[in-house]
N, C-alpha and C positions, 0 to 999 in steps of 0.2 A: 626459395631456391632449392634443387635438389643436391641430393650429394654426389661431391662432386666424383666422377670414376677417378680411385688413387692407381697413377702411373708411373712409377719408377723404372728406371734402365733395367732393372731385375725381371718383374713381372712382363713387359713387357715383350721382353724375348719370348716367354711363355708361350705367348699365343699371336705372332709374328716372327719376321726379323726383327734383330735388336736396331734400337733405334739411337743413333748415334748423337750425341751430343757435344754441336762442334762445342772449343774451346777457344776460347781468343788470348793468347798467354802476355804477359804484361814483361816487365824492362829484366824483371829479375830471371826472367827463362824459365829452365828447368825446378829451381827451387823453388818454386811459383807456383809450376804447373804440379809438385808432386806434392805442395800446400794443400793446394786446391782438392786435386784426387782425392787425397785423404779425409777431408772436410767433408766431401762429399760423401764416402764411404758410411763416415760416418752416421752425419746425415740421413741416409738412407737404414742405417741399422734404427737409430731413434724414430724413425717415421714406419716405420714398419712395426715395431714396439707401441703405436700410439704416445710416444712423448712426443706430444708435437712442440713444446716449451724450447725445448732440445735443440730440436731439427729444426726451430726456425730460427734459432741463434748462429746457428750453426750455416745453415742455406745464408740467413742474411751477413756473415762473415765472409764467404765465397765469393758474393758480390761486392763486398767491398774489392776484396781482393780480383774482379772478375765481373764487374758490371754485367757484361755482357754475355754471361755465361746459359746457356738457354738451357739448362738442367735446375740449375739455383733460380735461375727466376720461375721459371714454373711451378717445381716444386714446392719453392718459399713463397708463391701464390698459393698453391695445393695448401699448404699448412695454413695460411693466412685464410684460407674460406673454411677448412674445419673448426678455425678457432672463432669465426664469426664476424672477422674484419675483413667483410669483402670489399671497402674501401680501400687497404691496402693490396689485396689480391689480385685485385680488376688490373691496372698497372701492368703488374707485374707478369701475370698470362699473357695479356696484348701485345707485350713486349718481345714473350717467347714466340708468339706464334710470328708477328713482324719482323723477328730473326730467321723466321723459317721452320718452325716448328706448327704442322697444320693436319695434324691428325683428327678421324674424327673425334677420339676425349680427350683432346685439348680443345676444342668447341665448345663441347659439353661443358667443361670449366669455364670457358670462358663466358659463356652461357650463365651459367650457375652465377658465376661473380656479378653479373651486369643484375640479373634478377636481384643478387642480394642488395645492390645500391639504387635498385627502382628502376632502374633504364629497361622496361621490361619489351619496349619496339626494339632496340638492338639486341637485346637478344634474342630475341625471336628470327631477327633479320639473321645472326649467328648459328643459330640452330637450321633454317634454312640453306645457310651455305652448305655445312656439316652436311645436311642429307643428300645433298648432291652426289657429294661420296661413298655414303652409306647409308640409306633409304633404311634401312631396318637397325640400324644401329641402338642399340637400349640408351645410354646413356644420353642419346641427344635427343629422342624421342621425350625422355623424361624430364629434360633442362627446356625443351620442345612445351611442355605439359605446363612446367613449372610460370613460363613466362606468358604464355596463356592464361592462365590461374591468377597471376598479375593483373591482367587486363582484363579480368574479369568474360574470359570466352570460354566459358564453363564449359560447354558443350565440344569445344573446339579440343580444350585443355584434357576432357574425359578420354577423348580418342587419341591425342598422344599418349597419356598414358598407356592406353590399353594395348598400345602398339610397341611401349615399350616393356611392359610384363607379359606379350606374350612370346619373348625372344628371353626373356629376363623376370621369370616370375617369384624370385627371391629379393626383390628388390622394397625394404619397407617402407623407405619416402613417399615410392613411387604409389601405392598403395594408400599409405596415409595421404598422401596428395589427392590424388582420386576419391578420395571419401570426402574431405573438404570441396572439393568441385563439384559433386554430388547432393552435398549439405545446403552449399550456394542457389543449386538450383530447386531447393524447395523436398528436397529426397534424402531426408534424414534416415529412414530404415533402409533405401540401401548403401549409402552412407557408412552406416554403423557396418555391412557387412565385409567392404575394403579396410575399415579398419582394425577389425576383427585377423584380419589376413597380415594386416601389419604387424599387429602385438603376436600372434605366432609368431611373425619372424625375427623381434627384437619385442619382446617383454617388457624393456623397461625404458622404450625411445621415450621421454618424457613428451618432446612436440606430441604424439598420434594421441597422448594421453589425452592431452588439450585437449585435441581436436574430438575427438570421442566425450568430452566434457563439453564442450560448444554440442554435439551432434544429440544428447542425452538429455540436453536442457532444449533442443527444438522438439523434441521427442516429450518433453515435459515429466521426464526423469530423471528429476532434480537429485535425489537421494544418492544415485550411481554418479549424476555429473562430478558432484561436489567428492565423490571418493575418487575420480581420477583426478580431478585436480589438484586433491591432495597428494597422489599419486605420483603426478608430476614435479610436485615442490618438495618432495622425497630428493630426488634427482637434483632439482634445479635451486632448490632453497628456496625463500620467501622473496621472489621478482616482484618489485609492484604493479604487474603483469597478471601473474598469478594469483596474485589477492588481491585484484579486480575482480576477477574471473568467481574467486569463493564468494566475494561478497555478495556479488551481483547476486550468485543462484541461491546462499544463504539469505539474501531482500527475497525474493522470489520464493522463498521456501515456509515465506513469515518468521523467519529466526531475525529480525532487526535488529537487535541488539547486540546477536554474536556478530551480524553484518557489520555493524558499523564497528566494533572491535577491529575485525580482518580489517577492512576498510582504511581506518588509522595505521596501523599499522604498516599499511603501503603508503600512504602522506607522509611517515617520517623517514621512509626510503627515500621518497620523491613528493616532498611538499608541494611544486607545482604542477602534477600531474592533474590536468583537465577530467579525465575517465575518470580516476577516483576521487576526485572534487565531488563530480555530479552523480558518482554512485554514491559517495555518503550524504548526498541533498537527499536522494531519493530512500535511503534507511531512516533518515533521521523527519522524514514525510511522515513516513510509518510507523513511527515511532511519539508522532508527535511534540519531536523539541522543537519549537517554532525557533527560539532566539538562538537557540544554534543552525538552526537548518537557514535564518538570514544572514548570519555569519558566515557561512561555506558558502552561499548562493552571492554574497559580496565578495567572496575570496576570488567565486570564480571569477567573477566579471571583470576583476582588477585584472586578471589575466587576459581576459575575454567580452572586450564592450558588445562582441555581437553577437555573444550567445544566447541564442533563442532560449537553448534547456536551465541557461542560468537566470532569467529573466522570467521564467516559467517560477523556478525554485523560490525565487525572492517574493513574487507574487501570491504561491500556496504559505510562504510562512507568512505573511502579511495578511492573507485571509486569517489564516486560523489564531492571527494577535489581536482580530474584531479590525485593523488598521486599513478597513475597506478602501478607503479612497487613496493608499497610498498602492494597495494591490491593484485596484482597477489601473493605476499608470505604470507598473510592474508589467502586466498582461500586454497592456496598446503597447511596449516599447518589443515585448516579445511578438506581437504580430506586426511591427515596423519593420520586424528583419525577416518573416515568416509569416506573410498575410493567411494563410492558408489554416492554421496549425490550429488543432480541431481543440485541441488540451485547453488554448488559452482563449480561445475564443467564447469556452465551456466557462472557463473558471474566472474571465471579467465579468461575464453575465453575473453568475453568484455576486462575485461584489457587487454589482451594482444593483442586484436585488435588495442586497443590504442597504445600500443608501436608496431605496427607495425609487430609484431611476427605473422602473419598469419598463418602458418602452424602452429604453437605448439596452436593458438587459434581456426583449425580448430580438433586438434587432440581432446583436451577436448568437441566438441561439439558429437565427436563422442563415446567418453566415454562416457555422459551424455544419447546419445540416447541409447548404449547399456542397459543402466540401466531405462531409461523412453518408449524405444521403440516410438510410433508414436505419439510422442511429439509438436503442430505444432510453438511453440516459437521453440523449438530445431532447429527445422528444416528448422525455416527462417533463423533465424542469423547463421546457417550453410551455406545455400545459400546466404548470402551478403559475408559471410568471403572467397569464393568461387566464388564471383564475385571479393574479391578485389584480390584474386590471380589468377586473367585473365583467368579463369575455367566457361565460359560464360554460356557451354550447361548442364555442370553437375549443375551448380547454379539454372539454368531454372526448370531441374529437380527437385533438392531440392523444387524450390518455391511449384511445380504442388504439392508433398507429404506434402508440409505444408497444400496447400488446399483444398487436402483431407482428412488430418488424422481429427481424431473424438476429438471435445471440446464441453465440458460443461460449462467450468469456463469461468466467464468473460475475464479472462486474457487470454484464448484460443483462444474463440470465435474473442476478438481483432486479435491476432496474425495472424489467421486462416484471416482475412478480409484483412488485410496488405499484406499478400501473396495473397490474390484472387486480388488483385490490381494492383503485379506484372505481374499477365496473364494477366490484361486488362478484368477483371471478376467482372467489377464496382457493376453490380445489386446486383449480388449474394456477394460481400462483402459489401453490404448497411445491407442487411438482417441479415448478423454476425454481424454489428456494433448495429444492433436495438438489437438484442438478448442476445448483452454483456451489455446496456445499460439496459437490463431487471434484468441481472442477477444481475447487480451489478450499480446501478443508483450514485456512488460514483464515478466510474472510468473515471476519468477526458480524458484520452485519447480517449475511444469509443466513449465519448459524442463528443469530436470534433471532430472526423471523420466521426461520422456519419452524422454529419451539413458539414464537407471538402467534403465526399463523393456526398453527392447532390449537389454543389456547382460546382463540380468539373465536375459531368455532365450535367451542364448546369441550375436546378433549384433553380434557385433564392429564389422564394417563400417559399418552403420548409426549403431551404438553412439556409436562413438568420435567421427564424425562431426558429429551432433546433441550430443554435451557439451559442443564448443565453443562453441557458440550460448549457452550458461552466461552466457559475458562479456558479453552483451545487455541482462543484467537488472540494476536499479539494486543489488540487496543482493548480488550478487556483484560488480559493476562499482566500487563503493566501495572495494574490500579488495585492487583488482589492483595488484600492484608488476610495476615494468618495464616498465609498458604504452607506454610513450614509444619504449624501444627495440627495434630490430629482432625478429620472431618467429622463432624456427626450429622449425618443422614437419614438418623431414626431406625437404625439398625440394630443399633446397642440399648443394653439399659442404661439411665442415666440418672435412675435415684442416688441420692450421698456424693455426686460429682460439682461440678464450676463448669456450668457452660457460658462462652463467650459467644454473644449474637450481636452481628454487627452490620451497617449501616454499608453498599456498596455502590449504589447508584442514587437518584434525587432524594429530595427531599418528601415529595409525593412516596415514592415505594417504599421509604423509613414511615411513614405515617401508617400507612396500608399494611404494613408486613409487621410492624413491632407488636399486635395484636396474640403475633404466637408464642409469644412470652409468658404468657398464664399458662398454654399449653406444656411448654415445657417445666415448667417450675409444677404444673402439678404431676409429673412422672417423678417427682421428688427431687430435679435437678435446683443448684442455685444459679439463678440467674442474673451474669452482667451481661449488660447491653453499652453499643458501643457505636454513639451516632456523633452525625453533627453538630457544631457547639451550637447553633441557632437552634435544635431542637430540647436538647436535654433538659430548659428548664421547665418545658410542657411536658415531655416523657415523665417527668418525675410521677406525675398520679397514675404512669401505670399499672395495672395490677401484678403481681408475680416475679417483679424484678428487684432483685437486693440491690446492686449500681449499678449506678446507670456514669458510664463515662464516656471525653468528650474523644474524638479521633487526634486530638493534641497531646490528652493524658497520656500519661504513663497507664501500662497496660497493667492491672493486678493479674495474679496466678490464677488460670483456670485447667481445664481438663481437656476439654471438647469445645473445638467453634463448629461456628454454623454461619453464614451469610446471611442474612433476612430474607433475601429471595427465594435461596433452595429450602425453606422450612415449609411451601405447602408440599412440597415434595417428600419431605421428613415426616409431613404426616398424611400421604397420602391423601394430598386433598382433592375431593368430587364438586360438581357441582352442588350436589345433596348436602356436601360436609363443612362448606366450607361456614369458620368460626365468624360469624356476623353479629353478637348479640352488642350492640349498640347503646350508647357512649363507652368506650371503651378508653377515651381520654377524658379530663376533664378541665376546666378553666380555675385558674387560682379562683378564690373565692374574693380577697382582697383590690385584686386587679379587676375582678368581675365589675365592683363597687363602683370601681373608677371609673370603668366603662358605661357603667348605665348612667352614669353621671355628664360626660362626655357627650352621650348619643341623645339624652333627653335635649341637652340645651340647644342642641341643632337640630331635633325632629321636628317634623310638621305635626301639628296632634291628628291624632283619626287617619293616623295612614300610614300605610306599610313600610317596612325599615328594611332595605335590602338592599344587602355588599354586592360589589362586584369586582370581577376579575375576567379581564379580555386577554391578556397577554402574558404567556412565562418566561420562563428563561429560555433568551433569540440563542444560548448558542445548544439547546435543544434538537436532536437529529430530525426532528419534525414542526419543529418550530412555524415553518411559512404555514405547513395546514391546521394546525391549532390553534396559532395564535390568529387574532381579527387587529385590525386596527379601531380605536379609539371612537371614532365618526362612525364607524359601522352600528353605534346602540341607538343613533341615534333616536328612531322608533319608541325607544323603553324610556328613554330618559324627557319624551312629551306627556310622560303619564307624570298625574300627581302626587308623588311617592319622594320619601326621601330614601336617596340613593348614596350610598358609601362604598369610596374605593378602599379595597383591601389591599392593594400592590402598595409593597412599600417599596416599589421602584418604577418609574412610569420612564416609557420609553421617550425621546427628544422628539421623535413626531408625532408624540400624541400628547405634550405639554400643553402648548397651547390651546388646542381644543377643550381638552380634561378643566385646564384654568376656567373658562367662558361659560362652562358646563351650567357650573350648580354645583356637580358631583362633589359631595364633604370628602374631603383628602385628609387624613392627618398625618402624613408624611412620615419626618422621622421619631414621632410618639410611637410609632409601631417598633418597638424596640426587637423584638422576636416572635417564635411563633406560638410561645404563653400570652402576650400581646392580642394577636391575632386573634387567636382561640376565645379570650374575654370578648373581646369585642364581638365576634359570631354570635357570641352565645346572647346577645341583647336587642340580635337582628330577627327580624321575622322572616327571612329568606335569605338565601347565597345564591348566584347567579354566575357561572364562571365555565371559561373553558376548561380544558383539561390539564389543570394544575395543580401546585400543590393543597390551594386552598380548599380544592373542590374534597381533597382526602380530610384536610384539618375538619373541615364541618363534615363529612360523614364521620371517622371516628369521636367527634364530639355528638354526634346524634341531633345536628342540625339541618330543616327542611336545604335540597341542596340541587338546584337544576343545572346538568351540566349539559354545555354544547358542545358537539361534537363533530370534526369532518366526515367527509363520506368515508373514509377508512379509518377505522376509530384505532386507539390502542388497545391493543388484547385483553385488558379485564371489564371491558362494556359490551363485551359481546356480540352480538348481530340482532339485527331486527327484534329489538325491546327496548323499552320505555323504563326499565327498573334495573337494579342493579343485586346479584347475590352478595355483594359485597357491604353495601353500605343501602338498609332497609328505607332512609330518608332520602336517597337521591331519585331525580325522574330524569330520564336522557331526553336531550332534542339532538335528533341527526340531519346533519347534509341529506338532500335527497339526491342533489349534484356534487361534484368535485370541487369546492371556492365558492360553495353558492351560501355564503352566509346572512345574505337578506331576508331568501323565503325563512332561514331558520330563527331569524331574529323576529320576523313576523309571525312566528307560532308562539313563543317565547313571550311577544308583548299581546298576541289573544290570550295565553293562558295567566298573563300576569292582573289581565282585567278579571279573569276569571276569580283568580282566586281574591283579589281586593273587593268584588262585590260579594263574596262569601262570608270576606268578614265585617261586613256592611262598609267599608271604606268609598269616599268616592275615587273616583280615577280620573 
């Protein structure tokens, strides 16, 4: 609603005749009428002063005394619509003007009052009588504007206003309204420039704040939104209005955690407020607390059986709890109320890739592109679900339309890169990962691919360089230990100090990366290391490290940490340089004993001993193209060889096959990965996707053939068969996107290869 024009018997003589205010005097006469006057007087001093607390105790006194008094009702309308209660106001103008009072700014009020209680057709219809009388009049043109702007006639609502600033161009509502009707229709920069004209004329209107915080965040100038809206709460204090408003742009800005702080903070103002429900769903997404983000996504719903966005909520925590089939009925309840809704239609598919439902997870990605069209997330995880139903060419296909359909968003731009990587279109998805990194300098994944992507094709320099930027992103910035204390990045000396180097991501990159332990212990540093408790009791034959402790331990006193990951960066590592001399771990001696003892009584004699590993950990960012299913070796497993599974975890659909096999399982004998390592080391080959096992046998310096998707992870490089990392392993690649059969058939020619090498039969 706009503000309302203030008309007292005073001003208004100003600039007409005075305008008379009958009186209807009541039993007691003249002491009545000279009550009244006076009240009034006064009245009019406190509203002219801005005490409006005053002047409407004071107006609503008169009417007691004077119901019908058409000064006190207006005016004690007047104050009733600055104070914000246009419920009581509305009344109370209708009444004046139905006693006869029908000027044009009494319209305009009563205009304003109808807007502020929704009734935004009568006032319009209000504002239309008004110009009967005065076709140019500011105040009605603006109440004109304002109830437009209700009904969303943006276009309609622009040209009142503009009709009423150009008879009245000190007017800041009117200004700040106009920039919001502008915002509405997609015209944020001119937008900003109405309200630019505002805040000249009132500095500190908290509303134009907002509304330039709303028009800064369509502008995707989060930094400025969030300082007006602090700006505003200056003014207005903490409205749980306003810390929706911060939270929102603080999610939006990657701060989720100060998010969900503000966030809270408006829930104990207004526990049931719907908007900040589903804005702290949406922090706490990002934040990754599942069991609380299903907790707010059942709060809402208890509010709200048929919110689509609460149903949405319940479903992402329920993915990300592995609780697929409770998400997949989370998502259908959310397209029950919203067939349409691309979100969920996206994110049942995932579930139901997880249970294995392929086809009903490829049917939703096709429903979702019906309704998103050239979508290119759509249309990748269309093409994986399409790989993993042995659909090689059509999968290909999908990839090529993912990397060409059109993206803006950072989450595009990513998606769009992840498919150009599928073709083997490294360059050209470097440039989407640098563009999503622009759009959106929070998003943890573009950031590290765009450091995987150069890594991957060979630049180190670059490489290593861009994967620090990693610690930028809130889903890596969460899980950083040590950040408090000092970095060493190989800048400093570090002879006579305590460096702590620790463990941040798998169990694979702890294996890979604890190599540069000797590195540093020979610059004179002492070195703890600080991994996984599953690793530490194979790390002990490290070379170079004094202790080795577990990420549960108490932490000893050191000097300088380092992350495992930024240590080839610490030493400038080249492809030339990088530290390969192999075994570099080793197997207890003791447990070795056991093991050869173990593998003799179930080998075949005269023939080859060879582990295997098809699948890692599913909640893996890449898990669908790395990991195979089970039935897929089938191939390997008709040769005559004894076969040994390494997973000491086998997935529920691939038990039963794995049982029928053959394949020796020793299940929970695999106590850890000193365990593992003994048993490698008795095998005449390893055989494994891209997991951790494939690092335990190259840093133990055992023969090690890893299979690969067509888009590998960045330390296997491109087009080669060897690895600078680990001198024993030989790669087999995808030549397609999911095409792991032809790769399994290279894999079981070279496995005859090499059994008739060592006279075995096959």
């Amino acid at each position: 609603m706009s503000d309302p024009l203030v008309r007292t018997q005073a001003n208004a003589q100003s600039q007409s005749q005075p305008t008379a205010f009958p009186f209807a005097p009541g039993p007691s006469g003249g002491a009545m009428r000279a009550a009244v006057d006076d009240a009034l007087r006064n009245a009019r001093t406190r509203l002219e002063q801005n005490d409006l607390v005053s002047a409407r105790r004071l107006y609503e006194g008169v009417l007691t005394m004077a119901p019908d008094n058409i000064e006190a009702l207006h005016l004690c309308g007047l104050v009733c619509l600055r104070q914000g209660d246009a419920v009581r106001a509305e009344p109370l103008i209708a009444r004046s003007m139905h006693l006869g009072l029908r000027q044009p700014w009494n319209f305009a009020n009563h205009a304003a009052a109808l807007v502020g209680v929704g009734r935004h057709h009568d006032a319009l219809a209000v504002t239309d009588a008004a110009l009967k009388l005065d076709a140019v009049h500011p105040a009605v043109n603006a109440a004109r504007g304002d109830a437009l702007l209700g009904l969303e006639r943006f276009d309609e609502a622009i040209a009142a206003y503009d009709a009423a600033l150009q008879r009245a161009p000190g007017q800041p509502t009117a200004w700040s309204r106009r920039g919001a009707a502008l915002r509405s229709l997609g015209r944020p920069a001119d937008a900003l420039i109405s309200l630019d004209r505002a805040l000249k004329i009132d500095s500190g209107d908290p509303a134009t704040h907002i509304e330039r915080g709303h028009t800064l965040r369509a502008l995707e100038r989060r930094d400025e939104a969030l300082h007006h809206y602090q700006l505003a709460t200056v003014v207005c204090g903490k409205t749980p209005a306003l810390l929706h408003d911060s939270g929102v742009v603080l999610t939006e800005m990657g701060r989720a955690t100060e998010a969900l702080a503000v966030l809270d903070e408006g829930l104990k103002l207004a526990p049931h407020d719907k908007k900040l429900l589903y804005a702290s769903c949406v922090a706490l997404d990002q934040l990754h607390l599942r069991e609380e983000l299903l907790q707010r996504a059942d709060r809402l719903l208890a509010l709200d059986r048929n919110s689509t966005a609460a149903w949405v909520a319940r479903g992402n925590a329920l993915l990300g709890l592995d609780r697929h089939a409770e998400a997949a009925q989370a998502y259908s309840e959310a397209l029950a109320h919203t067939p349409e809704h691309v979100d969920a239609s996206r994110n049942c598919a995932a579930a139901l890739r997880s249970l294995g439902r392929f086809e009903d997870a490829l049917e939703h990605y096709e429903r979702a592109l019906s309704v998103a069209s050239v979508n290119p997330e759509l249309l990748y995880n269309r093409a994986v679900t399409l790989q993993q139903l042995g659909r090689y060419d059509e999968a290909l296909t999908s990839h090529a339309e993912a990397a060409r359909a059109p993206a803006e968003t950072a989450q595009g731009l990513y998606t769009r890169a992840v498919a150009l990587q599928q073709l083997g279109e490294h360059e050209t998805a470097l440039r989407d990962y640098e563009r999503a990194c622009e759009r959106d300098p929070h998003h943890g994944a573009a950031r590290r691919s765009e450091a995987y992507c150069r890594l991957l094709m060979g630049d180190f320099e670059k490489g290593w360089k861009q994967h620090e930027a990693r610690w930028n992103a809130t889903d890596v910035l969460l899980n950083r230990r040590h950040a408090d204390r000092p970095l060493w990045l190989g800048a400093e000396p570090v002879a006579g100090k305590t460096v702590l180097l620790h463990a941040e991501q798998g169990y694979g990159d702890t294996l890979q990366f604890c190599r540069y332990a000797s590195l540093v212990q020979a610059q004179g540093a002492t070195v703890i290391l600080e991994v996984p408790a599953g690793l530490a009791p194979l790390l002990g034959s490290l070379h170079g490290v004094s202790r080795i402790v577990s990420e549960a331990d108490s932490t000893p006193a050191f000097d300088l940490q380092c992350p495992l990951m930024s240590l080839p960066l610490a030493f400038r590592t080249t492809l030339d340089t990088v530290p390969a001399e192999t075994p570099y771990l080793l197997a207890d001696a003791e447990r070795r004993e056991i093991w050869v003892q173990r593998v003799e009584a179930i080998a075949k004699p005269r023939r080859l001993k060879v582990g295997l590993a098809w699948s890692g950990n599913p909640r893996h960012n890449n898990d669908e193209n790395r990991s195979l299913p089970f039935a897929a070796l089938a191939p390997l497993l008709a040769l005559d060889a004894t076969f040994v599974c390494l997973q000491p975890q086998v997935r529920e659909r691939d038990r039963e096959a794995l049982a029928a096999s053959g394949v020796v399982s020793f299940g929970d004998v695999l106590a850890d990965f000193a365990d593992t390592a003994a048993l490698v080391e008795t095998l005449d080959l390893v055989i494994s996707v891209d997991t951790s096992v494939v690092h335990l046998a190259g840093a133990t310096g055992r023969p090690v053939w890893v299979l690969l998707p067509r888009a590998p992870d960045w330390r296997w490089l491109l087009e080669r068969e060897d690895s600078p990392w680990y001198p024993t392993a030989r790669l087999f690649r995808q030549t397609r996107p999911g095409d792991w059969p032809d790769v399994i058939g290279r894999v079981r020619d070279a496995l005859i290869d090499t059994a008739q090498t060592h006279g075995y039969p096959v």
